[in-house]
Residue, then its C-alpha position, 0 to 999 in steps of 0.5 A: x430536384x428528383x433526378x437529384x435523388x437517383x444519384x445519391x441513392x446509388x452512391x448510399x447503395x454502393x456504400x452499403x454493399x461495400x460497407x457490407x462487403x468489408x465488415x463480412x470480409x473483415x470479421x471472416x478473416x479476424x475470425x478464421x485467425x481466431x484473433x480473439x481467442x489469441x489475445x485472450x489466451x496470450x493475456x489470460x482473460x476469462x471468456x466472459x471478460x473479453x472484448x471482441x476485437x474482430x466484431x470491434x473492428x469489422x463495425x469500425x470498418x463498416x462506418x468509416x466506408x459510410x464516412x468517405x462516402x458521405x462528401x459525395x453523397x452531399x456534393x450529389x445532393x447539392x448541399x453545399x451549406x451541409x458539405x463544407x462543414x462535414x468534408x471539414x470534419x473528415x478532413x480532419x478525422x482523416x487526418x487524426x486517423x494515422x495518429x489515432x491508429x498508431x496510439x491504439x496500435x501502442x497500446x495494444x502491443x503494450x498492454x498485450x506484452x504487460x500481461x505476457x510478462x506479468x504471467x510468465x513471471x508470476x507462474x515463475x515466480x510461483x515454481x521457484x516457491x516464492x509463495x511458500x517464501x511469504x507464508x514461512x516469514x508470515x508474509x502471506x497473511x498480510x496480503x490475504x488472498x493475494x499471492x506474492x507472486x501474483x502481487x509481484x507481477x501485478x507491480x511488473x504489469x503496472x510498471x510496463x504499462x505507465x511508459x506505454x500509455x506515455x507513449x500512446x498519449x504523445x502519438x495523438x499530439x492533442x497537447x490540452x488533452x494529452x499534455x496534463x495526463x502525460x506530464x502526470x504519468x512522467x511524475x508517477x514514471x519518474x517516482x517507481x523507483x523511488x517507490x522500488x527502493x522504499x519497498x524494498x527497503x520495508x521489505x528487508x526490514x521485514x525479514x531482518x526483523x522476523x529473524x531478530x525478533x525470533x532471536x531476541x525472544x529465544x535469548x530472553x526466553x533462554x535466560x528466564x524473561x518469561x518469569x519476570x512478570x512473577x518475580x515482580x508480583x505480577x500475576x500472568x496468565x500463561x497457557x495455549x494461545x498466550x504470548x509469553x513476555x519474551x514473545x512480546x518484546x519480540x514482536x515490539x522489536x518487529x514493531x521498532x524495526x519497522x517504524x524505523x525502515x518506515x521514517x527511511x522509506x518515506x524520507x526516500x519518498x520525500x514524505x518529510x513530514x509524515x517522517x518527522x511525525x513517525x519520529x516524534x513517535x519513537x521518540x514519545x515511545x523511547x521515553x514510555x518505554x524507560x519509564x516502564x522499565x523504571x516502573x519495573x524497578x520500582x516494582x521490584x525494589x517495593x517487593x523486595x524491601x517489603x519482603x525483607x522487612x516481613x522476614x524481620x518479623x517484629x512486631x510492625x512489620x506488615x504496616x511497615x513492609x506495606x509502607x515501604x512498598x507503598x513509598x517506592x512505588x510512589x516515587x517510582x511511578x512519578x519517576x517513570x511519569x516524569x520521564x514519559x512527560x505525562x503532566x511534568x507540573x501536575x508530577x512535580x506540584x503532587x509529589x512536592x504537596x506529598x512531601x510537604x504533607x508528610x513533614x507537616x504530619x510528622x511534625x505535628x505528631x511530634x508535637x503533640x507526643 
């Protein structure tokens, strides 16, 4: 069986002179073209980040010569159990290898052409001040570090490169591998832009908001909102860092518009039931804010009865001015606790013990006069 061993040796070596050969060749010219250097300037990959395509594929080369050479080296062997099953498996590698090479090829160009695209319209982007955009509408402390125009392309990127890996999946045609990931990625496809219009609906809202907002805290602020708060006997605490009233509901009204830009954006999403939850909440939050606006009345209605009946300055006028106060801001509070729908039965069974307790009160006061 020696004589058997010259011949499979001669066949290794000639593979691995040829291997060698072509690995040297390969990685010279990938080299002198300074491929790598080119792909990592084009997507804008650090140094130390980038993989080095021309060693990648050199190595790829040097085995795949050790592959075809395999069969004969095992026909010269006389290995027939060993070589059918191994010429059965090149076959088939071989015959993958087209669709193999033309996925990568897809996702090669792809994803090179995402990252040049996502460069030049975040650098676009970045000279036509869209960055200084988003910090004068306070866009840029929502996104922290993250630029607008960075983001912006990050979204490009993504949205190129879903289609890409579509395509580079279908090229394989291993339909129980491919068929779930693709089915996916077409869903996801299919829903940019669905997902473009809500953000971009959100993104209006914003910007509409910060204009009405401002608006609405000038005209309140312009009309003497922000002594409301000592007009009701409340003390407020005013000075550098405080928001005045008209500042706050400015802001409130940011909070309204967007919730409501909110219930769009997700019923475009056909989130109907996060939609209908955010809607019960406008809904709850309409309800507190009337009864704090009732409340607010009642205050004022308290201070003022109490306040006209001190000016009268008979003899029981402060236990009569505190008793007036203290009666209309009871039936304020169960007004604006009603209309919140805090406890509706526990508000109506207090307030009817209240008034049954007065009348009993005064009755037997009368009584026993």
């Amino acid at each position: 069986y020696i004589p058997n061993l010259i011949g499979p040796a001669i066949l290794a070596a000639v593979a691995w002179g040829i291997a060698t050969g072509l690995r040297f060749v390969v990685r010279r010219v990938l080299g002198a073209i300074a491929l790598d250097e080119k792909l990592g300037a084009e997507a804008g990959l650090e140094e130390e980040s980038r993989v080095p395509i021309a060693k990648t594929v050199s190595e790829a080369v040097y085995w795949l010569v050790f592959l075809l050479f395999l069969p004969a080296i095992l026909g010269a062997l006389r290995l027939d159990g060993l070589l059918h099953p191994v010429q059965s498996m090149i076959d088939k590698v071989l015959a993958f290898l087209p669709n193999l090479l033309a996925a990568a090829l897809i996702l090669a160009v792809g994803w090179l052409l995402a990252r040049v695209i996502q460069r030049v319209v975040s650098n676009l982007l970045a000279a036509v001040g869209a960055d200084r955009l988003a910090e004068n509408t306070g866009l840029a402390k929502a996104l922290g570090e993250q630029k607008l125009s960075g983001l912006i392309g990050l979204l490009l990127y993504v949205f190129i490169l879903i289609p890409v890996l579509v395509a580079a999946l279908n090229t394989l045609h291993l339909d129980a591998i491919t068929a779930p990931a693709s089915e996916m990625l077409q869903t996801l496809l299919a829903a940019l832009p669905l997902l473009f219009g809500a953000t971009l609906v959100l993104a209006i809202a914003f910007f509409v908001g910060r204009i009405v907002s401002g608006l609405v805290a000038n005209v309140l602020a312009g009309i003497g909102f922000n002594g409301v708060l000592e007009r009701l006997g409340v003390k407020h605490e005013s000075g550098e860092g405080k928001q005045t009233p008209s500042e706050i509901v400015g802001h409130l009204v940011l909070v309204a518009l967007m919730l409501f830009a909110t219930i769009e954006s997700l019923r475009m999403l056909r989130f109907e039931a996060l939609a209908a939850l955010i809607t019960e909440f406008m809904v709850f939050a309409g309800h507190v804010a009337l009864g704090l606006v009732i409340f607010g009345i009642g205050l004022f209605l308290g201070n003022l009865a109490a306040r006209t009946i001190e000016a009268s300055r008979s003899a029981q006028a402060p236990m009569l001015a505190l008793a007036a106060r203290v009666a209309i801001l009871v039936l304020a509070g169960a007004m604006a606790l009603r209309q919140m729908g805090l406890a509706n039965e526990i508000i109506t069974l207090a307030f009817g013990l209240l008034l049954g307790a007065i009348a009993v009160a005064m009755a037997l006061a009368f009584g026993l006069g």
